[in-house]
N, CA, C and O atoms as a Tripos MOL2 file, in Angstrom:
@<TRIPOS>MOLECULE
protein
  280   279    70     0     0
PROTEIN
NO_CHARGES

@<TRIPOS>ATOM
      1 N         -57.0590 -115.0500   29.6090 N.3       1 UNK1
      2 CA        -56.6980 -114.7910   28.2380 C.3       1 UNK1
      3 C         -55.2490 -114.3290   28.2090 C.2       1 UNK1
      4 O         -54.8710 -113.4020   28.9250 O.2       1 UNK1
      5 N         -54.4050 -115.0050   27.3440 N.am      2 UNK2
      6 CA        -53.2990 -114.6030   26.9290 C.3       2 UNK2
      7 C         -52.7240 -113.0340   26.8430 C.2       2 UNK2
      8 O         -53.5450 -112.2890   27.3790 O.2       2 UNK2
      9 N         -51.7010 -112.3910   26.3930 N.am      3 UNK3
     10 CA        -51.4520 -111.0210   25.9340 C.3       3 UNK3
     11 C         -51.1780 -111.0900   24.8840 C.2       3 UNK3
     12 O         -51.1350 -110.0260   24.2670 O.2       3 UNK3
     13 N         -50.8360 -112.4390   24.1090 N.am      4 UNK4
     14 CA        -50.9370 -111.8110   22.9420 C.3       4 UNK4
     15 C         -52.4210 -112.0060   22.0480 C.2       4 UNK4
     16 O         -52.4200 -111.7240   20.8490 O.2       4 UNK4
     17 N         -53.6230 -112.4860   22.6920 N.am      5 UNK5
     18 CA        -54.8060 -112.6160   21.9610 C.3       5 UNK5
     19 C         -55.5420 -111.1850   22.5560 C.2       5 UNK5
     20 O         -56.3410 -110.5160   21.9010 O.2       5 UNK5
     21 N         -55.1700 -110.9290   23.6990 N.am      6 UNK6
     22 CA        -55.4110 -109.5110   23.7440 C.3       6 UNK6
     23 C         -54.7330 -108.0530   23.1080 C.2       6 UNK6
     24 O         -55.1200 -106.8900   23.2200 O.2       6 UNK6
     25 N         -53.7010 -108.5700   22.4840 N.am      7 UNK7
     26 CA        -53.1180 -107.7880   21.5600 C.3       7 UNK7
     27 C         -53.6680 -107.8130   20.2930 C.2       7 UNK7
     28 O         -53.9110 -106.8490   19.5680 O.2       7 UNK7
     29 N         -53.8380 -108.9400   20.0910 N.am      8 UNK8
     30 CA        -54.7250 -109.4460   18.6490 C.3       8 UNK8
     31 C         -56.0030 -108.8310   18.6410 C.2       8 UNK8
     32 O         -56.3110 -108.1290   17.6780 O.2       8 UNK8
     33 N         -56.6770 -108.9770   19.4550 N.am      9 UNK9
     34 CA        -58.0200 -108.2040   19.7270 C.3       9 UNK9
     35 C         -58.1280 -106.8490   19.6890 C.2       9 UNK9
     36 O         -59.1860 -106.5140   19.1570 O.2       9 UNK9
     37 N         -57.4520 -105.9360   20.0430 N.am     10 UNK10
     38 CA        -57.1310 -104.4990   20.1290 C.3      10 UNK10
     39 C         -56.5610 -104.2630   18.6320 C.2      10 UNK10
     40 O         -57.3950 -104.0500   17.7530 O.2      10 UNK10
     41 N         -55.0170 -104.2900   18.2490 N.am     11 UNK11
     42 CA        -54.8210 -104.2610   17.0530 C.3      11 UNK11
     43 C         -56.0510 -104.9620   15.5970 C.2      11 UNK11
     44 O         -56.2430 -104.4040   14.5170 O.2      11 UNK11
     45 N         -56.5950 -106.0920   16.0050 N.am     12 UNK12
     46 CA        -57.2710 -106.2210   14.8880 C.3      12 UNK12
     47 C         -56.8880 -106.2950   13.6340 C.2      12 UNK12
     48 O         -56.0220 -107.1650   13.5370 O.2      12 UNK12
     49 N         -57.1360 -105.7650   12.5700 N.am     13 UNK13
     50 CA        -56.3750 -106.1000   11.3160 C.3      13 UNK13
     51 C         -54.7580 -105.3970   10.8880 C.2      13 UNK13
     52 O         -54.2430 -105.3260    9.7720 O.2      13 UNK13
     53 N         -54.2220 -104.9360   12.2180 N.am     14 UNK14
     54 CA        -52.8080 -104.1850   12.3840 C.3      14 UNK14
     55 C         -51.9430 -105.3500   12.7200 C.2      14 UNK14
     56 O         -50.7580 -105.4130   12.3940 O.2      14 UNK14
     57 N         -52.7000 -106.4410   13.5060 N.am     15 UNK15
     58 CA        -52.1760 -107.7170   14.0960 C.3      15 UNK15
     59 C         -51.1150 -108.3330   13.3550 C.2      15 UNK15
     60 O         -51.6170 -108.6550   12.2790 O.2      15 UNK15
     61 N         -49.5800 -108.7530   13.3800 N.am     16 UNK16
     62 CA        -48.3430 -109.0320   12.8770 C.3      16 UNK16
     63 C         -48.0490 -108.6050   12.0420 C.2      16 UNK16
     64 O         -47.5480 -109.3740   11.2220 O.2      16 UNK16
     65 N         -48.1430 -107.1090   11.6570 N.am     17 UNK17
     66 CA        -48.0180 -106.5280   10.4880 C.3      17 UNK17
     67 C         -46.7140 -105.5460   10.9530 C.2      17 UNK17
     68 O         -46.5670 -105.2820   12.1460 O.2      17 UNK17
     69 N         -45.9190 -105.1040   10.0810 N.am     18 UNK18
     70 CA        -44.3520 -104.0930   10.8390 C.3      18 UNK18
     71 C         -45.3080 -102.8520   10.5600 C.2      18 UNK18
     72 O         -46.0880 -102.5250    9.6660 O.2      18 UNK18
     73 N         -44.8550 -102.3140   11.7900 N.am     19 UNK19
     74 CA        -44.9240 -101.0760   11.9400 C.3      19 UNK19
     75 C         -43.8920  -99.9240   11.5620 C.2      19 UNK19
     76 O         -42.6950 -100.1210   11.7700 O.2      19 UNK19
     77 N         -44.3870  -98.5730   10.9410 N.am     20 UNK20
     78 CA        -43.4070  -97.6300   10.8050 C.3      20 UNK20
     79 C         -42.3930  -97.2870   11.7820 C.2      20 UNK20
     80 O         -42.4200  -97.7170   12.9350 O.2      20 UNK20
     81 N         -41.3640  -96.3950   11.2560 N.am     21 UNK21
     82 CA        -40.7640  -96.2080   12.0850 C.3      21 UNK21
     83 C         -41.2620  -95.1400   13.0770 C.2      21 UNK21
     84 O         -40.9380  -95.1720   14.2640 O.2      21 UNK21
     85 N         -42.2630  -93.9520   12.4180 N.am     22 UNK22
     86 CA        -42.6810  -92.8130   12.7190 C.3      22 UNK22
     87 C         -43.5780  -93.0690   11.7610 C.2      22 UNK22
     88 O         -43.4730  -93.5160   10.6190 O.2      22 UNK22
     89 N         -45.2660  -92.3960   12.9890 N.am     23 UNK23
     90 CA        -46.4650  -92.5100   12.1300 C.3      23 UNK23
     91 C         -46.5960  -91.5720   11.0750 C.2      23 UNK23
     92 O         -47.6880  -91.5280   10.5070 O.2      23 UNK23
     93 N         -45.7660  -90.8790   10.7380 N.am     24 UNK24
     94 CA        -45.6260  -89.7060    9.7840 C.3      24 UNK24
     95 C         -44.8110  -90.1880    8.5750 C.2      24 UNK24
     96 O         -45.1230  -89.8150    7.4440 O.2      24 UNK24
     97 N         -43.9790  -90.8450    8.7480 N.am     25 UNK25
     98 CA        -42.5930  -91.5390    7.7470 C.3      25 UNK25
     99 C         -43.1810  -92.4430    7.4010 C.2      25 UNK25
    100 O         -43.4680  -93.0660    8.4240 O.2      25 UNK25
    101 N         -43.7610  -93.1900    6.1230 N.am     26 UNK26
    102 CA        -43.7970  -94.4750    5.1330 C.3      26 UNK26
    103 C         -42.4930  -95.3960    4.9020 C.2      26 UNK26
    104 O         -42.1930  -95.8740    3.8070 O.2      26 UNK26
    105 N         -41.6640  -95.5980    6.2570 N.am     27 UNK27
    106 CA        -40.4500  -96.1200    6.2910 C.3      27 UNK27
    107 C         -40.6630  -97.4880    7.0270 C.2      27 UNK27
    108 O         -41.2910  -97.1820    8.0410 O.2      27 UNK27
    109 N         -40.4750  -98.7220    7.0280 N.am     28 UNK28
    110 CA        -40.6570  -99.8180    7.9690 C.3      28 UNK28
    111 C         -39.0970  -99.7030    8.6670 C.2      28 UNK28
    112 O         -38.0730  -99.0930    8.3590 O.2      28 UNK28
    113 N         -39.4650 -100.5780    9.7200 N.am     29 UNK29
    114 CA        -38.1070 -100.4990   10.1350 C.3      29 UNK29
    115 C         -37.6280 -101.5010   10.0830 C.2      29 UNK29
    116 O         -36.8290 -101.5440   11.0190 O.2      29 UNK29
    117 N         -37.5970 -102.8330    9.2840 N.am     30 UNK30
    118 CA        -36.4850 -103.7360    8.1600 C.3      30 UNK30
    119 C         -36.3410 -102.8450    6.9600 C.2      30 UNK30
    120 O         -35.3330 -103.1670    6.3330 O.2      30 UNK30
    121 N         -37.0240 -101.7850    6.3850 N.am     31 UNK31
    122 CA        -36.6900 -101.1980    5.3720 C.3      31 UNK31
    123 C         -35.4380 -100.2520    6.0670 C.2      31 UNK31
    124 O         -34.4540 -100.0600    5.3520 O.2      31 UNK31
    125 N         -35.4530  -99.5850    7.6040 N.am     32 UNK32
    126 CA        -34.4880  -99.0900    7.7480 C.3      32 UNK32
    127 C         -33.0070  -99.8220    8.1240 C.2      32 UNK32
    128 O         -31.8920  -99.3000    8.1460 O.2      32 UNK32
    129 N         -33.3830 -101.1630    8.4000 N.am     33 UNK33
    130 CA        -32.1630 -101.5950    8.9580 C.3      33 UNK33
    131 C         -31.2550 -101.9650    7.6840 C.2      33 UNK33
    132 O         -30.0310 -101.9310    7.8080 O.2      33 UNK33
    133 N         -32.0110 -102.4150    6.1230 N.am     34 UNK34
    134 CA        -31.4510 -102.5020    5.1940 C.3      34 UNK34
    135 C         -30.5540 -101.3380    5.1660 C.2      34 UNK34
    136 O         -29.3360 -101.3640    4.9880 O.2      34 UNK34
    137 N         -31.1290 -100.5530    5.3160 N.am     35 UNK35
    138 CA        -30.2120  -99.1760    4.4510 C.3      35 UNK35
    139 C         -29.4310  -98.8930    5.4070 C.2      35 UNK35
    140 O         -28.4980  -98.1670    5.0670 O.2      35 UNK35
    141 N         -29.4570  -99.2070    6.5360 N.am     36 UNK36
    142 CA        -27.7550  -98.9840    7.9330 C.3      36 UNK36
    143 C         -27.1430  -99.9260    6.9710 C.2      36 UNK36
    144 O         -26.2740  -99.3490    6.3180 O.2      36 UNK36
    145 N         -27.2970 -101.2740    6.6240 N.am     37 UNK37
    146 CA        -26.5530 -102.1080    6.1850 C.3      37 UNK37
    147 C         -25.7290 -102.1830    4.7600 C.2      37 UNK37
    148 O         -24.7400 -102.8220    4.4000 O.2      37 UNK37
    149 N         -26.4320 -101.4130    4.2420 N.am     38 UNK38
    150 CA        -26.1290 -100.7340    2.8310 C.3      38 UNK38
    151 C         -25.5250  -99.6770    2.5720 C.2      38 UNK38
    152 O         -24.9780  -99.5580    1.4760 O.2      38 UNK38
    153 N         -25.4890  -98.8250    3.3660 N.am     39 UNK39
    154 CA        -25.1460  -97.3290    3.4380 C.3      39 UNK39
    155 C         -23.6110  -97.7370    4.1170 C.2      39 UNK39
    156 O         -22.5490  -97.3210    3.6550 O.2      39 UNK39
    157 N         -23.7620  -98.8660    5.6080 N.am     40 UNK40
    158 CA        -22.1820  -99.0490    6.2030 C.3      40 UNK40
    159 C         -21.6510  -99.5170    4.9720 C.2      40 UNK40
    160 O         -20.8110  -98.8550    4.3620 O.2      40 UNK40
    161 N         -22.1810 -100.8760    4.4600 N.am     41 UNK41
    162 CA        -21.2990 -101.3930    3.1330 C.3      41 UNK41
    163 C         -20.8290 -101.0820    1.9050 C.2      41 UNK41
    164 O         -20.2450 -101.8500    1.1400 O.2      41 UNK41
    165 N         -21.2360  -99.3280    1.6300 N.am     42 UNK42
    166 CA        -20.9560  -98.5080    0.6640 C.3      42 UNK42
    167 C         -19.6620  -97.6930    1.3920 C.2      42 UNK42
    168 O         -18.5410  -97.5230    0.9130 O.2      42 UNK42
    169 N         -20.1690  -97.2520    2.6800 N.am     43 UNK43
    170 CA        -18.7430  -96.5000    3.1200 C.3      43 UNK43
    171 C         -17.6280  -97.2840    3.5140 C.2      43 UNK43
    172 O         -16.5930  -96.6330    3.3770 O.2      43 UNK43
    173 N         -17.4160  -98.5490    3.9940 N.am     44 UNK44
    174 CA        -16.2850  -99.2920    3.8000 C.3      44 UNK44
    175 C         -15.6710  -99.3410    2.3100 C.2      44 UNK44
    176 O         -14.4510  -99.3810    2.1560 O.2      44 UNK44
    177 N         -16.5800  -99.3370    1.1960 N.am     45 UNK45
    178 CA        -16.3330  -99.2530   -0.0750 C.3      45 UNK45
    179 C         -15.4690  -98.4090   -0.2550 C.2      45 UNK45
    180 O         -14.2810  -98.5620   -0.5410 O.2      45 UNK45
    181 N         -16.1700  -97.3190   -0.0560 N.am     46 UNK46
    182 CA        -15.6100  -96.2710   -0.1880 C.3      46 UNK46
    183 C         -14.1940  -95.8920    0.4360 C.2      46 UNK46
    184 O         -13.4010  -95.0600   -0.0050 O.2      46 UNK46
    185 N         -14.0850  -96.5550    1.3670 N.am     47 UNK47
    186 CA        -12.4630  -95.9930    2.1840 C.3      47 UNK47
    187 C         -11.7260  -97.3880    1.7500 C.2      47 UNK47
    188 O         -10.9970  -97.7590    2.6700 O.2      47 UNK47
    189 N         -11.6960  -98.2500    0.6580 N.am     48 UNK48
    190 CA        -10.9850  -99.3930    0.1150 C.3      48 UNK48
    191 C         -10.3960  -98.4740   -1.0470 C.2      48 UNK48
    192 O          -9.1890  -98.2780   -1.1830 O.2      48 UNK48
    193 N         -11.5700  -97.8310   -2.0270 N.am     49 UNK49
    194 CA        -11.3970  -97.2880   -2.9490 C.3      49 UNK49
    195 C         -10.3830  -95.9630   -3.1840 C.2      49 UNK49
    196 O          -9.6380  -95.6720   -4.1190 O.2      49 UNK49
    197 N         -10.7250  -95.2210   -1.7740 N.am     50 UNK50
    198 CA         -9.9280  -94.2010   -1.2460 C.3      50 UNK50
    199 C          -8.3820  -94.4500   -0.9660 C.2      50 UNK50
    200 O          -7.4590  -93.7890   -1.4410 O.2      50 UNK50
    201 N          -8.2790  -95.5540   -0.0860 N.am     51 UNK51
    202 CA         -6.8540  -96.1850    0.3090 C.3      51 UNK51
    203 C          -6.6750  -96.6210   -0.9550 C.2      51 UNK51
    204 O          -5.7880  -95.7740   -1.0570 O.2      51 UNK51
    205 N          -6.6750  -97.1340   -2.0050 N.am     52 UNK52
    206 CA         -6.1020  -97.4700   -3.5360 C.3      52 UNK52
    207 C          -5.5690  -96.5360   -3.9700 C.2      52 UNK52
    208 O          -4.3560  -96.3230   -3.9430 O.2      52 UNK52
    209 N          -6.5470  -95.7390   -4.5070 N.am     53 UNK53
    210 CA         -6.4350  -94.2560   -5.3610 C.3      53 UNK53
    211 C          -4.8890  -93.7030   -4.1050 C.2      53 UNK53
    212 O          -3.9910  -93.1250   -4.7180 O.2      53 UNK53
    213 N          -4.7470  -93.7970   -3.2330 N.am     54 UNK54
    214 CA         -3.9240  -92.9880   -2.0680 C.3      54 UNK54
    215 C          -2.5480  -93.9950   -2.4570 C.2      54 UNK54
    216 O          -1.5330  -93.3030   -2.3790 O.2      54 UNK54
    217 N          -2.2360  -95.4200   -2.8490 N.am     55 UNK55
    218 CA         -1.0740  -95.5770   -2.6370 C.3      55 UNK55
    219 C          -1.0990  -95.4320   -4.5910 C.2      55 UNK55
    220 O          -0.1070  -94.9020   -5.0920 O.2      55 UNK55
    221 N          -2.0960  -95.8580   -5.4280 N.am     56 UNK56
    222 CA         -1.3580  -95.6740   -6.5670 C.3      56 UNK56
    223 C          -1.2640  -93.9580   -6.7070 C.2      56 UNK56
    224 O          -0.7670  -93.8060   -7.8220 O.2      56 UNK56
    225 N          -1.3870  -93.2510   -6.3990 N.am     57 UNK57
    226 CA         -1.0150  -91.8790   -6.5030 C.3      57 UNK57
    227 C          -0.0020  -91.5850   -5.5820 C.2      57 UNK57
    228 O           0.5540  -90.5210   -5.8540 O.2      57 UNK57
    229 N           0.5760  -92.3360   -4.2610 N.am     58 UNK58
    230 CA          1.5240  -91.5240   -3.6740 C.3      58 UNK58
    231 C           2.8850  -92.5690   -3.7480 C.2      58 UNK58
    232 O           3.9870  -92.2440   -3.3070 O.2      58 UNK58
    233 N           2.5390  -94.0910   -4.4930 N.am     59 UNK59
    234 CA          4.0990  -94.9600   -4.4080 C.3      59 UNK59
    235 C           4.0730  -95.6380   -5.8870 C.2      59 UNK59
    236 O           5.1180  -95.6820   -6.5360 O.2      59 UNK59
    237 N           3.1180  -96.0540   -6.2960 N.am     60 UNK60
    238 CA          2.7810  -96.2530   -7.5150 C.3      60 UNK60
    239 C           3.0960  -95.3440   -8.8400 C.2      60 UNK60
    240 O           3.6580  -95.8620   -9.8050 O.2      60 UNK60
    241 N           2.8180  -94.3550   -8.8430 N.am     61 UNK61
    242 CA          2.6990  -93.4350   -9.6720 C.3      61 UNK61
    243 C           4.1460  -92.6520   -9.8960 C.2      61 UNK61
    244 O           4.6120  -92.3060  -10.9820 O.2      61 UNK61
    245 N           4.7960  -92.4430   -8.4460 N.am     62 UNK62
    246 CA          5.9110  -91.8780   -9.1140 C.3      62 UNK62
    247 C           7.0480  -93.2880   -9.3720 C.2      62 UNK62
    248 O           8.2400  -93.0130   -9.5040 O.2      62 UNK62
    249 N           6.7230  -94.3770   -9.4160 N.am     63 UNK63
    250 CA          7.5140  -95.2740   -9.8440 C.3      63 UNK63
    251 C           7.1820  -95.3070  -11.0550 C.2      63 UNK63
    252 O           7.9850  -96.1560  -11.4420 O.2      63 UNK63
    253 N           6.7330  -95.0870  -11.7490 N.am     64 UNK64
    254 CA          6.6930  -95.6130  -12.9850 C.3      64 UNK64
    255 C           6.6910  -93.9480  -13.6520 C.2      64 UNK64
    256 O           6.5550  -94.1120  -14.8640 O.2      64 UNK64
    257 N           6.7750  -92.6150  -13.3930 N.am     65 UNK65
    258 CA          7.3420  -91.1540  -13.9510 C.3      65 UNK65
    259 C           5.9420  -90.5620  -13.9340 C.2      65 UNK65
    260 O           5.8230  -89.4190  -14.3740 O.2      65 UNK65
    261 N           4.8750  -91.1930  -13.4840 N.am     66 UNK66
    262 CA          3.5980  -90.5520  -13.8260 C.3      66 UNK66
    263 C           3.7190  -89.1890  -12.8240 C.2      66 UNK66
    264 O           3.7530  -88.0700  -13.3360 O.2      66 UNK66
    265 N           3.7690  -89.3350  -11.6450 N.am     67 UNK67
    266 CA          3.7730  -88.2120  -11.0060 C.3      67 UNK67
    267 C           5.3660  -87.4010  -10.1840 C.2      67 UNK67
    268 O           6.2430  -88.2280   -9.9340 O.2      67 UNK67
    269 N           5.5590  -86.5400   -9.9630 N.am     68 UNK68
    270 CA          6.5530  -86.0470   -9.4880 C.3      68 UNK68
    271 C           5.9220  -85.9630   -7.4370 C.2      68 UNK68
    272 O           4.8430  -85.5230   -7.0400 O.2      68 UNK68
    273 N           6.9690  -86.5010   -6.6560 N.am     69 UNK69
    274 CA          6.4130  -85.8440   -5.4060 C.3      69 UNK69
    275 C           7.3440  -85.2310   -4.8460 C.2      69 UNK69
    276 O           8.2390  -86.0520   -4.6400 O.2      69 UNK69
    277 N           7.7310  -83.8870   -4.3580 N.am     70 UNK70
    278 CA          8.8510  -83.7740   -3.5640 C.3      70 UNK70
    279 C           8.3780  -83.5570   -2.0720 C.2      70 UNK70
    280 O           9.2090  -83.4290   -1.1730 O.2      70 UNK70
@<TRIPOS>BOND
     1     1     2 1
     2     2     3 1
     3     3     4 2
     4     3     5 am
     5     5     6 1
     6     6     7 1
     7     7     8 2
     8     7     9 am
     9     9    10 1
    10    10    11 1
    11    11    12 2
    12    11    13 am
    13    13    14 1
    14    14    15 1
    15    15    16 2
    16    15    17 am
    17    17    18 1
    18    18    19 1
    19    19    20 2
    20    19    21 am
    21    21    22 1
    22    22    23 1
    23    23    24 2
    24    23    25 am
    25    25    26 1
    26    26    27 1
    27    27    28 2
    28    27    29 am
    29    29    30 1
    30    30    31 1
    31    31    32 2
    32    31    33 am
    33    33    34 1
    34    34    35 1
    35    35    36 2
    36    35    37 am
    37    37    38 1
    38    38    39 1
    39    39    40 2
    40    39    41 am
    41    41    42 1
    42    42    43 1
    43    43    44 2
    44    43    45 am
    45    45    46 1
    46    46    47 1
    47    47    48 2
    48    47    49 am
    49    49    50 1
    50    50    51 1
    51    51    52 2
    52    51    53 am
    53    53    54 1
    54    54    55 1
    55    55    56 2
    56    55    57 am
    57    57    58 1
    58    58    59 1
    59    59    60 2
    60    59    61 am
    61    61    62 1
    62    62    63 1
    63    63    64 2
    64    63    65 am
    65    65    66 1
    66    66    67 1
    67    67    68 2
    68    67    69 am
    69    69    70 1
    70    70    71 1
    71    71    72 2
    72    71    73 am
    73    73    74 1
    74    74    75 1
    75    75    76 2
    76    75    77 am
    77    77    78 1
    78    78    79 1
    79    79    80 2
    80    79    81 am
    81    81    82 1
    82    82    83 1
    83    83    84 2
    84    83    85 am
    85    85    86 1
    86    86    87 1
    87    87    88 2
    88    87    89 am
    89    89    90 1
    90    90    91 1
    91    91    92 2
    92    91    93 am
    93    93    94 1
    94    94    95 1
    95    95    96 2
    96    95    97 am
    97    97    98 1
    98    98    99 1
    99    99   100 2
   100    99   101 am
   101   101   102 1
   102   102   103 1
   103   103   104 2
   104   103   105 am
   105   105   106 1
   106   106   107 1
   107   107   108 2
   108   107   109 am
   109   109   110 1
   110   110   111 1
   111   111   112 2
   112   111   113 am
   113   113   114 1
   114   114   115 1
   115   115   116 2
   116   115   117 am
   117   117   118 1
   118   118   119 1
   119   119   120 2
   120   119   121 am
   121   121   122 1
   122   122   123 1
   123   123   124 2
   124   123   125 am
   125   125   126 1
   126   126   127 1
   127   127   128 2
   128   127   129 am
   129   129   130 1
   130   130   131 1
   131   131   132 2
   132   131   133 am
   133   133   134 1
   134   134   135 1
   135   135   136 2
   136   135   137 am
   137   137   138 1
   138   138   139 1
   139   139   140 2
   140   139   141 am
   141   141   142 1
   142   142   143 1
   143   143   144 2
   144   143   145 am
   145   145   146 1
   146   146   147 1
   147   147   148 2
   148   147   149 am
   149   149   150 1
   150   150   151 1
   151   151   152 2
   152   151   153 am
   153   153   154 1
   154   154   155 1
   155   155   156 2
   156   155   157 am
   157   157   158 1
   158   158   159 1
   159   159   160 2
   160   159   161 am
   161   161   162 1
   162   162   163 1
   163   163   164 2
   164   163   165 am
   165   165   166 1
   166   166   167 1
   167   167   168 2
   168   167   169 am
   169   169   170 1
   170   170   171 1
   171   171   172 2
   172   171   173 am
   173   173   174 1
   174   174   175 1
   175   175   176 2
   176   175   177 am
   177   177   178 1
   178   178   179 1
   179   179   180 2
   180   179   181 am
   181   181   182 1
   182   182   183 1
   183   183   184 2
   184   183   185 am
   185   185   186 1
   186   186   187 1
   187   187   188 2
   188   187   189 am
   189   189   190 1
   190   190   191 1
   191   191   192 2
   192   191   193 am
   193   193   194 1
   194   194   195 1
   195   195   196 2
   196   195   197 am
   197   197   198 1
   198   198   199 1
   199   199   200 2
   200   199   201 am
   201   201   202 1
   202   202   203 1
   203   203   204 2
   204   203   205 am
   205   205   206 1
   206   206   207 1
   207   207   208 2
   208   207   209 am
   209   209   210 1
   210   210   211 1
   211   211   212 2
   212   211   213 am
   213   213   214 1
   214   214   215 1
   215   215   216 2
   216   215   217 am
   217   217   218 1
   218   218   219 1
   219   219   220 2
   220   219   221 am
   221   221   222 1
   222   222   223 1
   223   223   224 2
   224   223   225 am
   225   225   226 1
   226   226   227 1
   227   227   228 2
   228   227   229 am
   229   229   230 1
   230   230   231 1
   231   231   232 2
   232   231   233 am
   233   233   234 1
   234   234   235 1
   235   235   236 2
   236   235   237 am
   237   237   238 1
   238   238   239 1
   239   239   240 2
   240   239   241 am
   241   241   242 1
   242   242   243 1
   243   243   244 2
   244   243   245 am
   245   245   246 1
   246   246   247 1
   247   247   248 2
   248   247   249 am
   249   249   250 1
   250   250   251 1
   251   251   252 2
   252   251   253 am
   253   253   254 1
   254   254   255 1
   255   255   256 2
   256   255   257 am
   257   257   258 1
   258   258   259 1
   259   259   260 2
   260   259   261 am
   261   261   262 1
   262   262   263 1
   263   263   264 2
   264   263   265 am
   265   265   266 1
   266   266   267 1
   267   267   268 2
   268   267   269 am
   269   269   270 1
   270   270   271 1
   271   271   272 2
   272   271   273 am
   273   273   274 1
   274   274   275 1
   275   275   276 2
   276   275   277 am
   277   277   278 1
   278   278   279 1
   279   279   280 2
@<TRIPOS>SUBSTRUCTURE
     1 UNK1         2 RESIDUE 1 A UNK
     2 UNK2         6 RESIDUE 1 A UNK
     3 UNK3        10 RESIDUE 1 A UNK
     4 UNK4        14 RESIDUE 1 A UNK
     5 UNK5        18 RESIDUE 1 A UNK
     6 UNK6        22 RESIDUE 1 A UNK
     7 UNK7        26 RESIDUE 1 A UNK
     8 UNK8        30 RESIDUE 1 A UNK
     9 UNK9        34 RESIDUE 1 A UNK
    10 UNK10       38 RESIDUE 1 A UNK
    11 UNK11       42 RESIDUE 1 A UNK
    12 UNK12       46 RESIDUE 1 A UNK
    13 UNK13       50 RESIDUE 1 A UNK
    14 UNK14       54 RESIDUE 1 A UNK
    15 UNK15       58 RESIDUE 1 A UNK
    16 UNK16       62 RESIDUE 1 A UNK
    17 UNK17       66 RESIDUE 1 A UNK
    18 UNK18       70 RESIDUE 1 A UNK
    19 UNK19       74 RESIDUE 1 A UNK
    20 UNK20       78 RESIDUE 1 A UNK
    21 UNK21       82 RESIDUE 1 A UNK
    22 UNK22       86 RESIDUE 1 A UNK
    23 UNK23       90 RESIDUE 1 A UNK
    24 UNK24       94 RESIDUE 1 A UNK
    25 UNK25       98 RESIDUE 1 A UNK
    26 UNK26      102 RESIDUE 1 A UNK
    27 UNK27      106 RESIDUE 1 A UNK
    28 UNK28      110 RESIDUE 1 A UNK
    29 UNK29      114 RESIDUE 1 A UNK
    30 UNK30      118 RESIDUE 1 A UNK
    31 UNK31      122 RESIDUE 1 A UNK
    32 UNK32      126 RESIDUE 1 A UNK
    33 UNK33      130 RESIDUE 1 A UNK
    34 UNK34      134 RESIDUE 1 A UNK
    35 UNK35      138 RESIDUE 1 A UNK
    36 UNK36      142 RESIDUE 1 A UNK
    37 UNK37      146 RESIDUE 1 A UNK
    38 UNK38      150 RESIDUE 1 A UNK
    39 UNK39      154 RESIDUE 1 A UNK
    40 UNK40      158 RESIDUE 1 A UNK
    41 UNK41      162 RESIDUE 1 A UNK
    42 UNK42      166 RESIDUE 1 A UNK
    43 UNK43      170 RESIDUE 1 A UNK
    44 UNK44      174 RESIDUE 1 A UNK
    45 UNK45      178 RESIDUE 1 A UNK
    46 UNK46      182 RESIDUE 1 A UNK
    47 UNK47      186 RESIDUE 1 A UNK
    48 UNK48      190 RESIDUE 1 A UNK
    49 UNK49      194 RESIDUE 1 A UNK
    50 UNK50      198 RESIDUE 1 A UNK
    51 UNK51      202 RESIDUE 1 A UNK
    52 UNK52      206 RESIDUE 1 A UNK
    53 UNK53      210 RESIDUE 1 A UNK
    54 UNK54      214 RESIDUE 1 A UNK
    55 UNK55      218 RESIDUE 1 A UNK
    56 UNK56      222 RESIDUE 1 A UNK
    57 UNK57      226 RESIDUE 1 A UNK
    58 UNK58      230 RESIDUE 1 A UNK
    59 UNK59      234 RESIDUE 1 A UNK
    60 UNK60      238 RESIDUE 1 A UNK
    61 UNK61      242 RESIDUE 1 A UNK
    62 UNK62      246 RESIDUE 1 A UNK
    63 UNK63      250 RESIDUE 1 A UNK
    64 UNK64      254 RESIDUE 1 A UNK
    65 UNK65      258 RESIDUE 1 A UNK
    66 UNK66      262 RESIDUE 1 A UNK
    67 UNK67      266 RESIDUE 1 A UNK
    68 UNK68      270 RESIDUE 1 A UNK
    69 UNK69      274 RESIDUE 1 A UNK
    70 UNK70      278 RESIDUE 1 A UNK
């Protein structure tokens, strides 16, 4: 007999189903890899948004009288 019909046999109705990440946590773990992937693609966001705000406030801004820098 195979290992995976002996896996099938043992698991039973658990058989190709995702497992948690932790039997305590209601988290799958494609539900966690989404959110690495989501969470990195918010903080790159975030440091695009950051570097903007940084040159129109430090070269932008005093070109045109909005801000003073000395």
């Amino acid at each position: 007999m195979g290992d995976s019909k002996r896996r099938k046999e043992i698991l039973g109705d658990q058989y190709g189903q995702e497992q948690n990440i932790f039997p305590w946590l209601p988290i799958k773990k494609s539900q966690a890899q989404q959110f690495v992937k989501w969470s990195t693609r918010g903080a790159w966001l975030g440091i695009g948004v950051l570097i903007a705000y940084w040159v129109l406030i430090r070269f932008i801004g005093p070109s045109l009288g909005w801000w003073q820098v000395s």
